[in-house]
N, C-alpha and C positions, 0 to 999 in steps of 0.2 A: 235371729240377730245375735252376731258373737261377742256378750260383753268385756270379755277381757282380750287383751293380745294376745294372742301365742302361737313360740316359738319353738323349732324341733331343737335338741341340743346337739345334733351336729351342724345346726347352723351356726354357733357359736364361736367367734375365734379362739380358738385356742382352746376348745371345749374339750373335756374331760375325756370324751368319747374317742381321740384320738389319743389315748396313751395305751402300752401297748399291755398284752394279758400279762396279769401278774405283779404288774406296776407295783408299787410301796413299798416301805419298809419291811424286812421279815417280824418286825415287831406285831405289825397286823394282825402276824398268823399265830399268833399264841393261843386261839382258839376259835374254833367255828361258831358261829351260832345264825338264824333263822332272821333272815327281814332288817340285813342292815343292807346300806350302800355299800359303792366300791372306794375307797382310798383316792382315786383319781378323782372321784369329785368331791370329798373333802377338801384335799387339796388346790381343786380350781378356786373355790368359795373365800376359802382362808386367806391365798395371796391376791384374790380380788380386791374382797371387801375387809381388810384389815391390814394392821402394819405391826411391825416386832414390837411385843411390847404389850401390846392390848390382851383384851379377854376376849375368848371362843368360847361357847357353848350348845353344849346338846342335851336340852333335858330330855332326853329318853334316849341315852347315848348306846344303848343295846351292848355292843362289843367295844366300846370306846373309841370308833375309827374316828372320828371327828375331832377330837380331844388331844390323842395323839397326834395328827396332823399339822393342829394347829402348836403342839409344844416342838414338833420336828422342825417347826417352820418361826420358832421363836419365838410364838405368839402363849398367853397362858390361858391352857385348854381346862373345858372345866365339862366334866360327864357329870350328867344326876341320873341314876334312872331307880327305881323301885325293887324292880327285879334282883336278890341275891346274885345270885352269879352275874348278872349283868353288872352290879358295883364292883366285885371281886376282879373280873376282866376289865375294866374301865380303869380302875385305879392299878391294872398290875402293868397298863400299858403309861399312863400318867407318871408313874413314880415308878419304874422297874429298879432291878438291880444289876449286879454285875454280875456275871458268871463264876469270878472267879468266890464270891457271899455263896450262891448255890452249891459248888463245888465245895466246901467248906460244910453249908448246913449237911451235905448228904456223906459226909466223910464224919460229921458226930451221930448223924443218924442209925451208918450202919456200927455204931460204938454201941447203943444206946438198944435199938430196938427188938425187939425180940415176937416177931411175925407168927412164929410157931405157935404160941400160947392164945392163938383168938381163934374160937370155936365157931364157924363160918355157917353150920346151924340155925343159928340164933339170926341171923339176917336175913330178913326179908325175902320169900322163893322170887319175886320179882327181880332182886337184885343179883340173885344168884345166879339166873338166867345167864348173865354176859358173862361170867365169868368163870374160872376155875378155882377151887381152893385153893390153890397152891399162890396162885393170883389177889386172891378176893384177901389171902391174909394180909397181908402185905399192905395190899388200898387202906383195909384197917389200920393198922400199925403207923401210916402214915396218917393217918385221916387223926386217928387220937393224938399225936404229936404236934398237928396245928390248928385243932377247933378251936384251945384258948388263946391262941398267941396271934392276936391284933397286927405284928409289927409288918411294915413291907417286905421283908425276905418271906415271909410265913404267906403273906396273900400274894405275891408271886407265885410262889410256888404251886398252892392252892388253883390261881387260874392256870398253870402249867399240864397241873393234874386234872383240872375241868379239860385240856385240848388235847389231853390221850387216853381219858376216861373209856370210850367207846370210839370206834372208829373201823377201817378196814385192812389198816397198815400194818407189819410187824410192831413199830413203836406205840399203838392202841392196846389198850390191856385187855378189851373185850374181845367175844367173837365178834368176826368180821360183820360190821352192822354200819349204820350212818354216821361217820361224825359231826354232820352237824344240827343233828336233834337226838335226843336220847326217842329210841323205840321203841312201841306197843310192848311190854313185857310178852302176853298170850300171841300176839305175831310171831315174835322171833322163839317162842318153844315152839311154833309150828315149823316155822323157818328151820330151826336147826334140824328138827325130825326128820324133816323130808329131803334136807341138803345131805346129811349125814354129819352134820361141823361137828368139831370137836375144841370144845373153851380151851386156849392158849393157855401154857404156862410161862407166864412174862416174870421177867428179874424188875420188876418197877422202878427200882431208883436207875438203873441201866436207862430202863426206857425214857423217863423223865429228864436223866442228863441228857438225854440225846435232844428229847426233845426243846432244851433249853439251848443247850447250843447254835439251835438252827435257827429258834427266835433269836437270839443277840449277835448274828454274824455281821449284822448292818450299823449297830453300834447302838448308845443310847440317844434320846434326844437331848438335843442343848439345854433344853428348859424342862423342868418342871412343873405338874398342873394339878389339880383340884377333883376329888372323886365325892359324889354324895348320894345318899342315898332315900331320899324323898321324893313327895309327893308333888308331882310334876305343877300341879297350881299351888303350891308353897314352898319357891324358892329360895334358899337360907342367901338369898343377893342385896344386896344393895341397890336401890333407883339408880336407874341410870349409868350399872358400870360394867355392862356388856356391850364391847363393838360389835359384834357379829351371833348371830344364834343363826345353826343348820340343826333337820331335824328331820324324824319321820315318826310322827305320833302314828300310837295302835290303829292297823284298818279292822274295824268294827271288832270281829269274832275272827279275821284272817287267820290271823299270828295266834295260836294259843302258847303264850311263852312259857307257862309254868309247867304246862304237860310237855312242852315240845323239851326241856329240860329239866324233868322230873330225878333224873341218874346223879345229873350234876348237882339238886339242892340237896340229895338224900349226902350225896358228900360233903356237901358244907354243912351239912346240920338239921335243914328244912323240910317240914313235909310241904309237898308242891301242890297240893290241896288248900293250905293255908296262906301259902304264896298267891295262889288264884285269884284267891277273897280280897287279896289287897290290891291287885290288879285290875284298871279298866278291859273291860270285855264284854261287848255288848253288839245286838243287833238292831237295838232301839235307834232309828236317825235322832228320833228326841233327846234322848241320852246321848248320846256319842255329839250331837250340837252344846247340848249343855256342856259336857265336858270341855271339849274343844274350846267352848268362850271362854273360859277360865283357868285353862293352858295359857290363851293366847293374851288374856288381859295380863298374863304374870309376865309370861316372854314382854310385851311392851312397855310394863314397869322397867325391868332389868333394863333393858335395851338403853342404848345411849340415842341421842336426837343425833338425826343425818346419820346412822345407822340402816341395815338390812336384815331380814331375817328369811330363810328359804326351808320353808315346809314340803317332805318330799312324801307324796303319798299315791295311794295306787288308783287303780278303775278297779271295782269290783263286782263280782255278783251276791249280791244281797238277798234272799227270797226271792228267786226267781229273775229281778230286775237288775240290772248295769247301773252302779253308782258313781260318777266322777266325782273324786270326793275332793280334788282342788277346787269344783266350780261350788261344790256346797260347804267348804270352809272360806273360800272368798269373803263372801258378806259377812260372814262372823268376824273375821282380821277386820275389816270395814267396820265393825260397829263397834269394836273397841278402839281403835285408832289408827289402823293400819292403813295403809295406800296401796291396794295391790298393782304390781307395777306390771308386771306380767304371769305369765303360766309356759314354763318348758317343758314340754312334750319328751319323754326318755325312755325308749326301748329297751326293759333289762332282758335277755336273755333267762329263761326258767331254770336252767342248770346255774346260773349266780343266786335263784332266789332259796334255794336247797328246800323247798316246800313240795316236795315228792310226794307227800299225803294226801293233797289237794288234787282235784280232777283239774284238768286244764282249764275247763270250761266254768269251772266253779271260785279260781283261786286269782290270784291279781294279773290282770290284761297288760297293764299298761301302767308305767307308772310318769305321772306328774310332779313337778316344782311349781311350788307356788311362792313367786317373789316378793314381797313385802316390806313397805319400805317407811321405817319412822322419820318423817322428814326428808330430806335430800342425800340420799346417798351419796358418793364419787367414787368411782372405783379405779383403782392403784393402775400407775401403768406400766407396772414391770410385767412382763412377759411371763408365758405358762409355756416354759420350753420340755413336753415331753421325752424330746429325744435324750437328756442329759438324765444322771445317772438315777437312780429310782431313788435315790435320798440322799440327803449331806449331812452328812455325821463328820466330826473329830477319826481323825486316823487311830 
């Protein structure tokens, strides 16, 4: 007997699944990373269940898509997530700058810097792996110019440099490798051996401009939003002054975020070890239920009444067994106060989940929406016209 509803999300009108590849803002692409959604369905949620003006949120905003969306769309977006680099890209997408602040930092920078004088040695052979001295000075020289400096040009830039750190592109400062996980150090010395690569010598601030440009061709958002950096059941919110929360809490041990970005914390500062410890990851269904009710009792403080909330999470394999983890966070939203309204069944294609380390047979099947709803929702009825331009921005 099937207790909840559900539904495929191409049955949907106007569903996400009909916008076309590539959909979003180029703001999106400021950097890759591991186990978020696509833009399209940020954006169906947003102009559903909320209107200009309100609060959005995703406490585990990963790469900020959610946050973003909702500030492109007028509404004030608010990412939390734990993950270093995931607050860095969340608030560089929330609060960006202009290009022509970038052009500016990188025009005192080449005043100021002096790349030559850092003895590449002294770093980590892991680190040295992707890259070439000539290269790896330079990351340095930049990397010291913005560890103390807080301000929004400086974490701009920062996630700029998390989305060309590694990758396979000329604008990548590594050898050609994943962008969007940092990989096995002892892989990739076997890798380059047997391929023959040879570590690029990249001009960085060249590459960085480049790749700043490409993020800001689409323009900024209208609004402004909220980046933080806490613990997903201790949100710095207020009762009741969230219209909307989208989401995809950790699947169990899936997603290992801190290894899968190990490259990127050693650049901001972090060993990704200690990152770990602070991060949920677990195999335990006990653990991972305890966790989850106390995710989900915080999401329903925030939440406003006649509000929604939509948890996107996968099917997995656990030890052997198939876990549907919408049908087993169900009754937990239920015992804190939720109404699950229904469960959307979502087909991601494997080449969107960039989880290339996982066996097919081992890594997420199938991914679930689990709809939730404080009260009586209504949802909006302006249109989700994909065919129109990928974003409105100011000319």
């Amino acid at each position: 007997m099937v207790r909840y509803v559900t539904v495929l999300s191409t049955e949907i009108p106007d569903s996400w699944k009909y916008a076309g590849d590539g959909w979003g803002s180029s703001l999106h692409r400021i950097c890759s990373r591991t186990g978020s959604f696509p833009p399209a369905l940020a954006h169906y949620f947003v102009k559903r269940y909320s209107r200009r003006g309100e609060v959005v949120l995703d406490p585990f905003s990963g790469k900020g898509t959610l946050p973003l969306e909702a500030c492109l769309n007028e509404r004030i977006g608010i990412g939390n997530d734990l993950a270093p680099e995931a607050y860095v890209i969340t608030r560089a997408k929330v609060n960006p700058v202009t290009l022509e602040e970038v052009k500016e930092w990188i025009s005192r920078t080449k005043e100021r810097w002096r790349p030559e004088s850092y003895d590449v040695d002294e770093v980590s052979d892991d680190v040295r792996t992707f890259f070439s001295k000539y290269t790896l000075r330079q990351i340095l020289a930049i990397r010291d110019l913005l560890m103390d400096d807080d301000s929004d040009l400086a974490n701009f830039i920062k996630a700029a440099m998390c989305g060309i750190l590694h990758g396979p592109t000329r604008i990548h400062l590594s050898v050609p490798c994943s962008h969007a996980f940092s990989m096995s150090p002892k892989y990739m010395r076997r890798f380059i051996k047997k391929n023959g690569l040879r570590k690029p010598k990249r001009e960085v601030l060249k590459c960085l401009l480049s790749k700043v440009e490409r993020v800001l061709r689409n323009g900024l958002p209208r609004v402004r939003g909220v980046a933080t950096m806490k613990d997903a059941r201790r949100l710095p919110l207020e009762d009741g002054s969230v219209r909307l929360i989208v989401t995809s809490p950790p699947y169990f041990n899936m997603q290992t975020y801190a290894w899968d970005n190990w490259l990127r914390l050693w650049f901001l500062g972090y060993d990704y070890l200690e990152v770990k410890n602070k991060l949920f990851q677990s195999e335990s269904r006990q653990k991972f239920g305890s966790f989850m009710q106390e995710c989900l009792k915080e999401m329903y403080r925030v939440l406003k009444d006649d509000s929604a909330c939509f948890v996107v999470v996968g099917d997995v394999k656990l030890n052997g067994y198939y876990v549907n983890m919408a049908e087993m966070i169900a009754p937990i939203a239920e015992s804190v106060g939720f109404t699950v309204a229904r469960l959307i069944s979502d087909s991601i294609p494997r080449s969107n989940k960039h989880l290339m380390y996982i066996k097919e047979e081992d890594g997420v099947s199938r991914e679930r929406i689990l709809e939730l709803h404080k009260g009586n929702p209504v949802q909006n009825d302006e249109p989700v016209a994909w065919a129109r331009a990928t974003v409105e921005v100011p000319a």
